[in-house]
mmCIF file of the N, C-alpha and C atoms, coordinates in Angstrom:
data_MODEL
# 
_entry.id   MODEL 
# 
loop_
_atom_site.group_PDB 
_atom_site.id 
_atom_site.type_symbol 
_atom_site.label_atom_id 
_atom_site.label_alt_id 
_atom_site.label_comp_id 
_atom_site.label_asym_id 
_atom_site.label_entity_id 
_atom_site.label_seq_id 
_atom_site.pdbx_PDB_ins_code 
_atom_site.Cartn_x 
_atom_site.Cartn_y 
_atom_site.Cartn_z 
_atom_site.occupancy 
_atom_site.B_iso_or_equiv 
_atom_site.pdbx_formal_charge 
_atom_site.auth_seq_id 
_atom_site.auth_comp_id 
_atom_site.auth_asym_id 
_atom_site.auth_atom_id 
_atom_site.pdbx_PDB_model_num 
ATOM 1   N N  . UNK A 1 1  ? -52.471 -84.795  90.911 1.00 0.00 ? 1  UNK A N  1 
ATOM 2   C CA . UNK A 1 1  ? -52.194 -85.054  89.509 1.00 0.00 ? 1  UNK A CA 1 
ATOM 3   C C  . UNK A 1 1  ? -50.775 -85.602  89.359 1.00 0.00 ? 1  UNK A C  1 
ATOM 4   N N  . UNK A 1 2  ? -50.829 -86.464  88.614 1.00 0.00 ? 2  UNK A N  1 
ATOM 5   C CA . UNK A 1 2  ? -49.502 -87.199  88.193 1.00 0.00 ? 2  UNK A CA 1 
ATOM 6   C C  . UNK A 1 2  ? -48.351 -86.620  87.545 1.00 0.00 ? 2  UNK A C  1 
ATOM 7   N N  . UNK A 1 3  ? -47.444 -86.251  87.912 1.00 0.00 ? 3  UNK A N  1 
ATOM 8   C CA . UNK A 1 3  ? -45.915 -85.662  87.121 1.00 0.00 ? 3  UNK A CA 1 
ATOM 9   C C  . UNK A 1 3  ? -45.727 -86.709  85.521 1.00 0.00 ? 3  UNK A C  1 
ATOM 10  N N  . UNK A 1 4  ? -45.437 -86.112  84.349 1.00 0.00 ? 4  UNK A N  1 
ATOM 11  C CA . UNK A 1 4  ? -45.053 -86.392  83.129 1.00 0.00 ? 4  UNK A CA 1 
ATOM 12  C C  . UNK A 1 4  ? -44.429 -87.627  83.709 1.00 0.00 ? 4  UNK A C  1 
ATOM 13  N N  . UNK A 1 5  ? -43.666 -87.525  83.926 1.00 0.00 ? 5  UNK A N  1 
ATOM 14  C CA . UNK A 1 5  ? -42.769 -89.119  84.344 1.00 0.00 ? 5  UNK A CA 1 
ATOM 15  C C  . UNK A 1 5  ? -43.276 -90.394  85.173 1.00 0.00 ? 5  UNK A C  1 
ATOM 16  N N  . UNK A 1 6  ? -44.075 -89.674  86.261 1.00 0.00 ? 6  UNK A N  1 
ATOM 17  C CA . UNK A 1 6  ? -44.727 -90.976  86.564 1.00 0.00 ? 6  UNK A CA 1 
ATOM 18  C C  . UNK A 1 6  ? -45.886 -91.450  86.060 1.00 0.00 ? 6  UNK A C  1 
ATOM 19  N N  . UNK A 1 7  ? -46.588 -90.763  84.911 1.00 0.00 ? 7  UNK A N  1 
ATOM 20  C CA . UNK A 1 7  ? -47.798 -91.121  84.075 1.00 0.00 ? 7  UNK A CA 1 
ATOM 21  C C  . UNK A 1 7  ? -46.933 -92.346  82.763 1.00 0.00 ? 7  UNK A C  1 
ATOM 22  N N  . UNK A 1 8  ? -45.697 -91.833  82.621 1.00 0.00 ? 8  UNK A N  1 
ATOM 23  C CA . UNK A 1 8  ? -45.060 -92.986  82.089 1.00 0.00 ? 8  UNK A CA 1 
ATOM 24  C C  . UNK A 1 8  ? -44.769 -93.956  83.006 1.00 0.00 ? 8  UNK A C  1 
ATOM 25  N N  . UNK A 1 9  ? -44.530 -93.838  83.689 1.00 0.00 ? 9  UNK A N  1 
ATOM 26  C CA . UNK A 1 9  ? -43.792 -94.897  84.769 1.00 0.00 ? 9  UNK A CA 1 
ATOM 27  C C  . UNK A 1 9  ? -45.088 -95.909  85.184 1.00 0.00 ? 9  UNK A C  1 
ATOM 28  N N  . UNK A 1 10 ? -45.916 -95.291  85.124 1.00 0.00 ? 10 UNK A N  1 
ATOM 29  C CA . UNK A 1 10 ? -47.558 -96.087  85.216 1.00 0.00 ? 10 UNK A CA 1 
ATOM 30  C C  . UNK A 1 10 ? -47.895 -96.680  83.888 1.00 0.00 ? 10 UNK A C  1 
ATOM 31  N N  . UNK A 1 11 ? -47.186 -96.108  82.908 1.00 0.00 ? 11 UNK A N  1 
ATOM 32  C CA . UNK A 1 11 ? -47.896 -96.795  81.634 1.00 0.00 ? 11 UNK A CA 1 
ATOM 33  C C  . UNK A 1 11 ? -46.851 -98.192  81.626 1.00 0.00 ? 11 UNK A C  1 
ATOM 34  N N  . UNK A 1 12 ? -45.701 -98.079  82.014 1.00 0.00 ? 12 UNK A N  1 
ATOM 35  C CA . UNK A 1 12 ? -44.766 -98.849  81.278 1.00 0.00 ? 12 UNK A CA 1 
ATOM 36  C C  . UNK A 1 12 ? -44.971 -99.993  82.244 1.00 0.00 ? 12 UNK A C  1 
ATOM 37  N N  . UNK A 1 13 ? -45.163 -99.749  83.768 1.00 0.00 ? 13 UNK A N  1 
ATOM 38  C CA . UNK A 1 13 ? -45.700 -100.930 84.693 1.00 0.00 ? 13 UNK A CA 1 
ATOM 39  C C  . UNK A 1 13 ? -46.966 -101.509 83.978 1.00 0.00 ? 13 UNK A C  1 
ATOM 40  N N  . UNK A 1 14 ? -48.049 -101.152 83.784 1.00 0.00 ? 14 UNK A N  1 
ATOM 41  C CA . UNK A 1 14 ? -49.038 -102.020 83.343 1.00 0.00 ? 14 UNK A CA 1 
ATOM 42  C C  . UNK A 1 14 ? -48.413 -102.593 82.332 1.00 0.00 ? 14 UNK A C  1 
ATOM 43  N N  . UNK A 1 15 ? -47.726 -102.261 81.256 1.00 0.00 ? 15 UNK A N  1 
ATOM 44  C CA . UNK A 1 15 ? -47.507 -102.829 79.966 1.00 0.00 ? 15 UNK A CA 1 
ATOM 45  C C  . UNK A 1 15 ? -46.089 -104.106 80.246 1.00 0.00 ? 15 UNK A C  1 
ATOM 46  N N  . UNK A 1 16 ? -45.427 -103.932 81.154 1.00 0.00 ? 16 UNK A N  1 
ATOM 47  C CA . UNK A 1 16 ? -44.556 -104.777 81.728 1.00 0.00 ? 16 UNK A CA 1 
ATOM 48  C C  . UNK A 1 16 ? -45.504 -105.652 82.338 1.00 0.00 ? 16 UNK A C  1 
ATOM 49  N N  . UNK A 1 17 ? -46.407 -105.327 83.237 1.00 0.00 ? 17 UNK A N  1 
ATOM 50  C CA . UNK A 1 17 ? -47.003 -106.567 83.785 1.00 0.00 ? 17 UNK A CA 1 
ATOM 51  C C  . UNK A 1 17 ? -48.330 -107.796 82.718 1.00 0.00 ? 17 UNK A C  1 
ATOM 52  N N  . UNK A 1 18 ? -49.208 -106.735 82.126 1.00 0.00 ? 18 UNK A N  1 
ATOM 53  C CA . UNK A 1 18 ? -49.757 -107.648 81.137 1.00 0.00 ? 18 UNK A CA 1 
ATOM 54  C C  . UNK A 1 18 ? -48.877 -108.378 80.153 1.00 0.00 ? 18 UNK A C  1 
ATOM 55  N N  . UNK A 1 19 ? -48.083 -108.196 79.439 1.00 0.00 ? 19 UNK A N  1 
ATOM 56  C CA . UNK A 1 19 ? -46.985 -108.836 78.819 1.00 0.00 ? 19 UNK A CA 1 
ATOM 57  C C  . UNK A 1 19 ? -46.054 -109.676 79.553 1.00 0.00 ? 19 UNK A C  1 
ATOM 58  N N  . UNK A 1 20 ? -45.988 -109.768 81.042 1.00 0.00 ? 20 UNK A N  1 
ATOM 59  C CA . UNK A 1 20 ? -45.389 -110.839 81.525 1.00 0.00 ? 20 UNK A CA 1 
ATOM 60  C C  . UNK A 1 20 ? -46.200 -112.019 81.663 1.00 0.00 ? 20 UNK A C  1 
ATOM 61  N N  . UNK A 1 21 ? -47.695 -111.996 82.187 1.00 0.00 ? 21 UNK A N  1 
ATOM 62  C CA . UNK A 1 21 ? -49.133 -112.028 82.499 1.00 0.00 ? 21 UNK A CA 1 
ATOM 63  C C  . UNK A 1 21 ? -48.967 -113.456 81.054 1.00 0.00 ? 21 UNK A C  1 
ATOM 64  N N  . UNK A 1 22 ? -49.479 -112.469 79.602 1.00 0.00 ? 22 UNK A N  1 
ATOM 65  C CA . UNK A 1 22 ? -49.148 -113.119 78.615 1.00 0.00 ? 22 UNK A CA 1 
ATOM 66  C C  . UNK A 1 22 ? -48.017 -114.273 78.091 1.00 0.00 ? 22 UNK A C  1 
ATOM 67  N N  . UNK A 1 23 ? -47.063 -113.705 78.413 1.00 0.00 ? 23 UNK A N  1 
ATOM 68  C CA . UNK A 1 23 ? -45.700 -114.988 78.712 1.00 0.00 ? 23 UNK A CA 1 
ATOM 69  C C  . UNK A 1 23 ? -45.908 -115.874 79.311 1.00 0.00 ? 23 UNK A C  1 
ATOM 70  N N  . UNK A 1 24 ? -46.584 -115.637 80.878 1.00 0.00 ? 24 UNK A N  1 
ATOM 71  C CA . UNK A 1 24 ? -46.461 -117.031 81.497 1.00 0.00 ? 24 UNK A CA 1 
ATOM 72  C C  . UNK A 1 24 ? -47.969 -117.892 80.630 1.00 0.00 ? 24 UNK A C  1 
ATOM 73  N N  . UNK A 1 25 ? -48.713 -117.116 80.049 1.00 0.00 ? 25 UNK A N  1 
ATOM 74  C CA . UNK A 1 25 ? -50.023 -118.114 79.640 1.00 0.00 ? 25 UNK A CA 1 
ATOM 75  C C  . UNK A 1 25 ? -49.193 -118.863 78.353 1.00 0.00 ? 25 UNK A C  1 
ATOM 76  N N  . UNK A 1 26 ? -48.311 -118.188 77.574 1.00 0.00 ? 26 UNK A N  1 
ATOM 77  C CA . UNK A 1 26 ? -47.822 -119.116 76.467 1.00 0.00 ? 26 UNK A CA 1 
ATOM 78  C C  . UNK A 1 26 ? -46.673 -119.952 76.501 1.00 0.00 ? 26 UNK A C  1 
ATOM 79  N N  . UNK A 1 27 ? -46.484 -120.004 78.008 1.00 0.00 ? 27 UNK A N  1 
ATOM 80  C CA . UNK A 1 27 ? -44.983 -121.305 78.551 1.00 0.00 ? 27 UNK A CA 1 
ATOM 81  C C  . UNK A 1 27 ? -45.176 -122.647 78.081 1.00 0.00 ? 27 UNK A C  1 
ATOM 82  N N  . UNK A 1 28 ? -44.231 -122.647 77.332 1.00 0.00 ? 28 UNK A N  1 
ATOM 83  C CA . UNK A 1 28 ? -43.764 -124.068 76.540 1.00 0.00 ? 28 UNK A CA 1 
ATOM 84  C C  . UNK A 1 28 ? -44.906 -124.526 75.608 1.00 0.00 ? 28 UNK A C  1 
ATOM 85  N N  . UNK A 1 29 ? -45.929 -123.435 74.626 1.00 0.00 ? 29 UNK A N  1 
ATOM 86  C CA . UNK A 1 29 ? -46.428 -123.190 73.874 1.00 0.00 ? 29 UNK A CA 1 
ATOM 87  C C  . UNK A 1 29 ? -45.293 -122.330 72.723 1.00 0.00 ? 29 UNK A C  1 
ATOM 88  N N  . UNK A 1 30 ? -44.041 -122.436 72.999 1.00 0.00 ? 30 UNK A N  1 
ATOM 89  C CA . UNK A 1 30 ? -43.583 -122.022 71.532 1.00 0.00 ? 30 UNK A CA 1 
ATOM 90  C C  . UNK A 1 30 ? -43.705 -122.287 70.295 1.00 0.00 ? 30 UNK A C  1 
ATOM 91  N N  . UNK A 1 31 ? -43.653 -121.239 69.571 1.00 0.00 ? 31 UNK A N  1 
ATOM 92  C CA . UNK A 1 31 ? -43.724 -121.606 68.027 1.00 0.00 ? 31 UNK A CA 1 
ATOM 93  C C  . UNK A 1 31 ? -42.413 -120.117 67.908 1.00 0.00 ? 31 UNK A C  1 
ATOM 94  N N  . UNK A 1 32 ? -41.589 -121.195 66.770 1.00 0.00 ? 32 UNK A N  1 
ATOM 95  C CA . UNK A 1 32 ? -40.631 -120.515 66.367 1.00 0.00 ? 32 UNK A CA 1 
ATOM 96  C C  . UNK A 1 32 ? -40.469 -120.022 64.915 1.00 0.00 ? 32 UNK A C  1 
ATOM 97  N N  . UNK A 1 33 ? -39.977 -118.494 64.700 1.00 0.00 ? 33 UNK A N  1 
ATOM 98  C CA . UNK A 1 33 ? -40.124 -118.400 63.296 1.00 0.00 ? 33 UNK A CA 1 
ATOM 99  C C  . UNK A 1 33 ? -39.220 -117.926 62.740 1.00 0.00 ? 33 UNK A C  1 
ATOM 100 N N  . UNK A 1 34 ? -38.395 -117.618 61.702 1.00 0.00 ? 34 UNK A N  1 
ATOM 101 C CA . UNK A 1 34 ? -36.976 -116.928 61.366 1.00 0.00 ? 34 UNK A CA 1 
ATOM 102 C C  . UNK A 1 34 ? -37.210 -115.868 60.773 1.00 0.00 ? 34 UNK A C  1 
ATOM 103 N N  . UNK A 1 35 ? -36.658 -114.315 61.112 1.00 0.00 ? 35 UNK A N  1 
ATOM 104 C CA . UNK A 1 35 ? -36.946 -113.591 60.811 1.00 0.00 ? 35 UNK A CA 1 
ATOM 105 C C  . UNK A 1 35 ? -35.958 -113.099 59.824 1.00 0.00 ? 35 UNK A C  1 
ATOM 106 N N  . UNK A 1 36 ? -34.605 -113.520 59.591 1.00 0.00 ? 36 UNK A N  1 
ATOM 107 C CA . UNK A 1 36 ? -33.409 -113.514 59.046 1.00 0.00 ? 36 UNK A CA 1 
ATOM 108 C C  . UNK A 1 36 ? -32.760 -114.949 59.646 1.00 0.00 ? 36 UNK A C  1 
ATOM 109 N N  . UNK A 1 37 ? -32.095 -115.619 58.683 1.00 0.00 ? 37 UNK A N  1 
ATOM 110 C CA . UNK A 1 37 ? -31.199 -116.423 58.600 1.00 0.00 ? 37 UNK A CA 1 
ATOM 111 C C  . UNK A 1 37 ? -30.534 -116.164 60.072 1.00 0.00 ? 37 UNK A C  1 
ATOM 112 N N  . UNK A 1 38 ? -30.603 -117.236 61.382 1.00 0.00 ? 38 UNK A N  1 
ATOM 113 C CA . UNK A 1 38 ? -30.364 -117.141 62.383 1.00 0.00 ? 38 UNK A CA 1 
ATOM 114 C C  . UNK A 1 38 ? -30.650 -116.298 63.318 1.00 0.00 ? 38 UNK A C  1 
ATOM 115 N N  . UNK A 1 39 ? -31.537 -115.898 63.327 1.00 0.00 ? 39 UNK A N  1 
ATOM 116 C CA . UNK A 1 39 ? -32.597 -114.681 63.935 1.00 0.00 ? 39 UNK A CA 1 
ATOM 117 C C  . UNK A 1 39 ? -33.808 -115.541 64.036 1.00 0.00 ? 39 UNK A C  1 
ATOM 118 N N  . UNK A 1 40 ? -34.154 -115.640 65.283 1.00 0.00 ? 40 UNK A N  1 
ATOM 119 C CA . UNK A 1 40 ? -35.198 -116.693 65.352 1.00 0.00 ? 40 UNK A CA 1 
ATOM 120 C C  . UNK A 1 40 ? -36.336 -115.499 66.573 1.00 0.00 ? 40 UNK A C  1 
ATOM 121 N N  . UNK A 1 41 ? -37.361 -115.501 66.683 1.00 0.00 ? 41 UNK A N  1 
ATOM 122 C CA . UNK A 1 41 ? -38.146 -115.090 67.200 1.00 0.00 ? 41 UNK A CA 1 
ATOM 123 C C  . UNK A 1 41 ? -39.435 -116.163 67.598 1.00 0.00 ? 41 UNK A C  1 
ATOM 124 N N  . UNK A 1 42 ? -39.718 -116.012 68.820 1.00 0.00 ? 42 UNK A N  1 
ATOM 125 C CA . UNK A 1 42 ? -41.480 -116.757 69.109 1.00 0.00 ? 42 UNK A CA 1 
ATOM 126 C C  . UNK A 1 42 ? -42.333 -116.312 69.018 1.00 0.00 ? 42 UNK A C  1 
ATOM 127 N N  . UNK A 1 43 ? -43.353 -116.560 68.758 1.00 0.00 ? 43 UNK A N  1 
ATOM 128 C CA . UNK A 1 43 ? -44.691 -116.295 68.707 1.00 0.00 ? 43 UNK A CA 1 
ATOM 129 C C  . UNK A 1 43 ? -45.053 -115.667 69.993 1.00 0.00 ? 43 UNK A C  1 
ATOM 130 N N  . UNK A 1 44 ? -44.253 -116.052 71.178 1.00 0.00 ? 44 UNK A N  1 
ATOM 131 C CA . UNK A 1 44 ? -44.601 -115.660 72.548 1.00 0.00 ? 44 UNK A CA 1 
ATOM 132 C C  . UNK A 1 44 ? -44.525 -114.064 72.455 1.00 0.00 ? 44 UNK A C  1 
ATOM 133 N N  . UNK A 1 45 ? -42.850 -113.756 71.888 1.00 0.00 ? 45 UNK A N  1 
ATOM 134 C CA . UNK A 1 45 ? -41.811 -112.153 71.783 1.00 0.00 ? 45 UNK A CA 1 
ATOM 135 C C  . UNK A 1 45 ? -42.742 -111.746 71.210 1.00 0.00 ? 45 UNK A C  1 
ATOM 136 N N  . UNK A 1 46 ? -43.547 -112.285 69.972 1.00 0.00 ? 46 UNK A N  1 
ATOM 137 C CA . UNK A 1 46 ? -44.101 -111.153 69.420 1.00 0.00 ? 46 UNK A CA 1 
ATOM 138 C C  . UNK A 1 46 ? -45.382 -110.437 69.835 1.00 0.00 ? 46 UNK A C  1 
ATOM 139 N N  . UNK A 1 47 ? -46.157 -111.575 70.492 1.00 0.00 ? 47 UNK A N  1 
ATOM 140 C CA . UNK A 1 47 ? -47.647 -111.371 71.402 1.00 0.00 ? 47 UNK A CA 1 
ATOM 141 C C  . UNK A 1 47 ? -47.675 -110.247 72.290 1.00 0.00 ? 47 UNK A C  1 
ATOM 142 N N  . UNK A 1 48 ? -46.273 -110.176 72.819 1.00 0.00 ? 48 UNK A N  1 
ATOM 143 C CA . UNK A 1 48 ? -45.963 -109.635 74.157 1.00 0.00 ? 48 UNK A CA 1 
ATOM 144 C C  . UNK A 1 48 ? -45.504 -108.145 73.709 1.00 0.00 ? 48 UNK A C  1 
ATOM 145 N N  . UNK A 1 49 ? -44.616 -108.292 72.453 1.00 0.00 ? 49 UNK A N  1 
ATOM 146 C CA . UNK A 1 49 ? -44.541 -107.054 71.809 1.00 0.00 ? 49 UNK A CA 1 
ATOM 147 C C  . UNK A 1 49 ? -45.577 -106.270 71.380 1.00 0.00 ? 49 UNK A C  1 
ATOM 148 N N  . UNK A 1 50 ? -46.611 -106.981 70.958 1.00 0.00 ? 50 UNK A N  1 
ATOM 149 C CA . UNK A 1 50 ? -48.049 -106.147 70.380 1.00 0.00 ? 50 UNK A CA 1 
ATOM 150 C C  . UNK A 1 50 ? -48.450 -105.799 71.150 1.00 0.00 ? 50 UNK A C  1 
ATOM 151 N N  . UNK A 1 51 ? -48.416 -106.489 72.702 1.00 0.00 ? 51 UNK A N  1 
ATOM 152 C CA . UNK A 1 51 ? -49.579 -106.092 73.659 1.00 0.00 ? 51 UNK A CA 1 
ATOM 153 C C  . UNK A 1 51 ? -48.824 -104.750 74.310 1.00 0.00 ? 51 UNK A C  1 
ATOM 154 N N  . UNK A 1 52 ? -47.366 -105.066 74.599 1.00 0.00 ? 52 UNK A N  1 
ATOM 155 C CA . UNK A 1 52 ? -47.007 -103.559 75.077 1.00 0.00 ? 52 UNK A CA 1 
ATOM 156 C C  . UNK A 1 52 ? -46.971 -102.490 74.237 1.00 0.00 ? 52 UNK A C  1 
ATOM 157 N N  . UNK A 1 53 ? -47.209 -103.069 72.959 1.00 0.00 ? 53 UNK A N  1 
ATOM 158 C CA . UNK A 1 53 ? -47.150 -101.870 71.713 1.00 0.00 ? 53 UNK A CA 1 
ATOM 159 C C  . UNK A 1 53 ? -48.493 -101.110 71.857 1.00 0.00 ? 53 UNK A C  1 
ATOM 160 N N  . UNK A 1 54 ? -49.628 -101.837 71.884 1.00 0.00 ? 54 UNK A N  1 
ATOM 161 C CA . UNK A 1 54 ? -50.789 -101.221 71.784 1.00 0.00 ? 54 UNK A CA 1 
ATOM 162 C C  . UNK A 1 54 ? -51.277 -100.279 73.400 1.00 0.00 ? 54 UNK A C  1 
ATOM 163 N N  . UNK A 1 55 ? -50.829 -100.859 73.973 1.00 0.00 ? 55 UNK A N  1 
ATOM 164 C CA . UNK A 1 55 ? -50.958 -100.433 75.867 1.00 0.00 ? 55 UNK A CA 1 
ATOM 165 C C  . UNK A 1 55 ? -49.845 -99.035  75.581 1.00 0.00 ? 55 UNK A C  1 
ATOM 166 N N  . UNK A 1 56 ? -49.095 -98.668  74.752 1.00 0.00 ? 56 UNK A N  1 
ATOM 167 C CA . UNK A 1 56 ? -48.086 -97.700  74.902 1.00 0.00 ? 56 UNK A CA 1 
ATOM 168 C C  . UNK A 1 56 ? -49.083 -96.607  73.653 1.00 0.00 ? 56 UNK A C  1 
ATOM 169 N N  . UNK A 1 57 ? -49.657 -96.817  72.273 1.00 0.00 ? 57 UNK A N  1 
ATOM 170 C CA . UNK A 1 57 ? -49.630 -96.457  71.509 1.00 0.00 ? 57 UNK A CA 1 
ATOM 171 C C  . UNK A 1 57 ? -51.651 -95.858  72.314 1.00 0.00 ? 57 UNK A C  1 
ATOM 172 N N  . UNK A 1 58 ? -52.147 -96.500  72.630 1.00 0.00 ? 58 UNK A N  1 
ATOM 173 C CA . UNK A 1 58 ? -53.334 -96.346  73.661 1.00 0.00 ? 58 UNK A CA 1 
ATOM 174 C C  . UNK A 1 58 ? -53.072 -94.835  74.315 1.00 0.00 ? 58 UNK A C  1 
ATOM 175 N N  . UNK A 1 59 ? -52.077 -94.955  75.053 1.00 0.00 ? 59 UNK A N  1 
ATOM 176 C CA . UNK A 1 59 ? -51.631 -94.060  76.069 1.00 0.00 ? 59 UNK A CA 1 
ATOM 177 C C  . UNK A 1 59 ? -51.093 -92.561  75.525 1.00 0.00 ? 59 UNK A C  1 
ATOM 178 N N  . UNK A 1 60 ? -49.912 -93.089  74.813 1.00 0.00 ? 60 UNK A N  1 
ATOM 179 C CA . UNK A 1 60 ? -49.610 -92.003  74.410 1.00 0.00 ? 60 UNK A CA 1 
ATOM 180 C C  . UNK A 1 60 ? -49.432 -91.953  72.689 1.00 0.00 ? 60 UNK A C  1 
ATOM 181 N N  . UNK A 1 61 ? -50.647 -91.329  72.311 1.00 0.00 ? 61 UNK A N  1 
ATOM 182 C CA . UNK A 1 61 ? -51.293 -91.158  70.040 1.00 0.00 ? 61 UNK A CA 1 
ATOM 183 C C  . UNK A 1 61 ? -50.328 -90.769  69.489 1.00 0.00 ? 61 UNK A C  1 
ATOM 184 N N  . UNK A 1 62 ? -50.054 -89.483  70.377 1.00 0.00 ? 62 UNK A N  1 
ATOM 185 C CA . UNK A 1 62 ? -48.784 -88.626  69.906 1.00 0.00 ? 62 UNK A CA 1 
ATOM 186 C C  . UNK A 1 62 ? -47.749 -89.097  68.867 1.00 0.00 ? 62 UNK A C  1 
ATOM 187 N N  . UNK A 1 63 ? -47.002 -90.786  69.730 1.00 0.00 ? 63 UNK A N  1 
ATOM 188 C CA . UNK A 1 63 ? -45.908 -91.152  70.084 1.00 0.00 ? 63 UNK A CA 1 
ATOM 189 C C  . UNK A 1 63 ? -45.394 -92.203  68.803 1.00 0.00 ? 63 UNK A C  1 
ATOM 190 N N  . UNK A 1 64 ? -44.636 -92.041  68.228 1.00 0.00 ? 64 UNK A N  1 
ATOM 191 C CA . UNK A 1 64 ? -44.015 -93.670  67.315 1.00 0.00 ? 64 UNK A CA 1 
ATOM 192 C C  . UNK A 1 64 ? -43.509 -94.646  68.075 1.00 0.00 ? 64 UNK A C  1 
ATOM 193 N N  . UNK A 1 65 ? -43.585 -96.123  67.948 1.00 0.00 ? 65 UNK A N  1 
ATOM 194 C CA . UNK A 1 65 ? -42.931 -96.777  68.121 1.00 0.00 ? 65 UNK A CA 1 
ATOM 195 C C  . UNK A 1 65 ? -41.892 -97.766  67.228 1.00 0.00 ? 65 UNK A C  1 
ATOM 196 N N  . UNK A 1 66 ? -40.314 -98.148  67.717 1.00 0.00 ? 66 UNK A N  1 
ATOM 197 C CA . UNK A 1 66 ? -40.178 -98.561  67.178 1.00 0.00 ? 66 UNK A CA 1 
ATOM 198 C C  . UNK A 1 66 ? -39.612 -99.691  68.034 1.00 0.00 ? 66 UNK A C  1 
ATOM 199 N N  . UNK A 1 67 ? -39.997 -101.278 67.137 1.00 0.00 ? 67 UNK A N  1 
ATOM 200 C CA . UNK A 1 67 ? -40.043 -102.699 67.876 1.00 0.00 ? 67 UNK A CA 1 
ATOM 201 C C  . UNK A 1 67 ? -38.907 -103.890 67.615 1.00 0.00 ? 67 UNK A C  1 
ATOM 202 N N  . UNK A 1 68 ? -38.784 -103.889 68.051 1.00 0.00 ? 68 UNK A N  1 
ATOM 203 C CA . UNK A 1 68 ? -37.820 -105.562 67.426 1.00 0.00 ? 68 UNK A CA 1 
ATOM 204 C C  . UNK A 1 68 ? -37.973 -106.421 66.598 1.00 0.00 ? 68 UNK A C  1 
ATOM 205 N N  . UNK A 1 69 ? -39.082 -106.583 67.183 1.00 0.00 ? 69 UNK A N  1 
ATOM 206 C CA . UNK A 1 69 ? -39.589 -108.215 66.712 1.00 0.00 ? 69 UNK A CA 1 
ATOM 207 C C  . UNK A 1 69 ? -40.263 -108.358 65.150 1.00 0.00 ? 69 UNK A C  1 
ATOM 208 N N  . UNK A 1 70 ? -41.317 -106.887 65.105 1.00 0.00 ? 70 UNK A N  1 
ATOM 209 C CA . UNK A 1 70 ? -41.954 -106.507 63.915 1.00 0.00 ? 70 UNK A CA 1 
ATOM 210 C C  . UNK A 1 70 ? -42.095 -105.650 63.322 1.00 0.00 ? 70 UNK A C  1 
ATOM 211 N N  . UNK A 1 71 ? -40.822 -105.058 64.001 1.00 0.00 ? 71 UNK A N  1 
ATOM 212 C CA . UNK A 1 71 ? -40.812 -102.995 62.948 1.00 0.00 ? 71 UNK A CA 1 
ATOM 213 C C  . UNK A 1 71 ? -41.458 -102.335 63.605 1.00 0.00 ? 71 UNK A C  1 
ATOM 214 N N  . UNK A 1 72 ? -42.169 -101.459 63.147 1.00 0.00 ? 72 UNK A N  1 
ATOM 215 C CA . UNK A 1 72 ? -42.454 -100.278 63.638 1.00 0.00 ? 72 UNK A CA 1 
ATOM 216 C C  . UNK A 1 72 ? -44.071 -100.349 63.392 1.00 0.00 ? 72 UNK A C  1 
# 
Protein backbone atom coordinates (compact mmCIF):
# COMPACT_ATOMS: atom_id res chain seq x y z
CA UNK A 1 0.00 0.00 0.00
CA UNK A 2 1.07 3.40 -0.92
CA UNK A 3 2.32 6.05 1.87
CA UNK A 4 -0.02 9.48 1.90
CA UNK A 5 2.78 11.15 0.03
CA UNK A 6 3.49 8.97 -2.61
CA UNK A 7 -0.33 8.54 -3.56
CA UNK A 8 0.22 12.32 -4.14
CA UNK A 9 3.35 12.07 -5.75
CA UNK A 10 1.47 9.59 -8.22
CA UNK A 11 -1.33 11.92 -8.63
CA UNK A 12 0.72 14.97 -9.41
CA UNK A 13 3.02 12.79 -12.03
CA UNK A 14 0.04 11.74 -14.07
CA UNK A 15 -1.39 15.26 -13.94
CA UNK A 16 2.13 16.77 -14.91
CA UNK A 17 2.39 14.34 -17.64
CA UNK A 18 -1.20 14.54 -19.33
CA UNK A 19 -0.98 18.33 -19.24
CA UNK A 20 2.39 18.32 -20.82
CA UNK A 21 0.92 15.51 -23.34
CA UNK A 22 -1.85 18.39 -23.96
CA UNK A 23 0.73 21.30 -24.51
CA UNK A 24 2.66 19.64 -26.96
CA UNK A 25 -0.85 18.76 -29.02
CA UNK A 26 -1.67 22.66 -28.86
CA UNK A 27 2.06 23.97 -30.12
CA UNK A 28 1.76 27.02 -32.06
CA UNK A 29 -2.09 26.64 -31.90
CA UNK A 30 -2.22 29.73 -29.58
CA UNK A 31 -5.01 31.78 -28.88
CA UNK A 32 -4.45 34.62 -26.62
CA UNK A 33 -6.77 36.27 -24.16
CA UNK A 34 -6.44 39.20 -21.49
CA UNK A 35 -7.36 38.48 -18.31
CA UNK A 36 -6.44 42.03 -16.82
CA UNK A 37 -4.90 44.79 -18.71
CA UNK A 38 -1.41 43.13 -19.48
CA UNK A 39 -2.06 39.79 -18.13
CA UNK A 40 -2.34 37.74 -21.06
CA UNK A 41 -3.09 34.00 -20.78
CA UNK A 42 -3.52 31.02 -23.69
CA UNK A 43 -5.95 28.93 -24.34
CA UNK A 44 -3.10 26.28 -24.12
CA UNK A 45 -2.44 27.54 -19.80
CA UNK A 46 -5.84 27.18 -19.42
CA UNK A 47 -6.59 23.54 -21.07
CA UNK A 48 -3.71 22.33 -19.14
CA UNK A 49 -4.97 23.98 -16.00
CA UNK A 50 -8.43 22.21 -16.24
CA UNK A 51 -6.95 19.01 -17.06
CA UNK A 52 -4.64 19.02 -13.94
CA UNK A 53 -7.53 20.55 -12.08
CA UNK A 54 -9.90 17.80 -12.75
CA UNK A 55 -7.06 14.77 -12.49
CA UNK A 56 -6.38 16.47 -8.85
CA UNK A 57 -10.11 17.21 -7.88
CA UNK A 58 -10.88 13.24 -9.29
CA UNK A 59 -8.34 12.09 -6.81
CA UNK A 60 -8.62 13.88 -4.02
CA UNK A 61 -13.12 15.29 -3.37
CA UNK A 62 -12.01 16.26 -0.12
CA UNK A 63 -9.64 18.94 -1.49
CA UNK A 64 -10.12 22.87 -2.89
CA UNK A 65 -8.33 24.11 -5.49
CA UNK A 66 -7.00 27.19 -6.09
CA UNK A 67 -5.74 28.19 -9.97
CA UNK A 68 -4.20 30.94 -11.82
CA UNK A 69 -5.46 31.07 -14.83
CA UNK A 70 -9.34 30.71 -13.78
CA UNK A 71 -9.89 30.97 -10.01
CA UNK A 72 -10.85 28.50 -8.12
Amino acid sequence: MLDPYQTHQTVAERAAKEAGTLLLGLSGKVLVREKQPGDLVTEADSAAQRRIGSILIESFPDSTLLAEEDGA
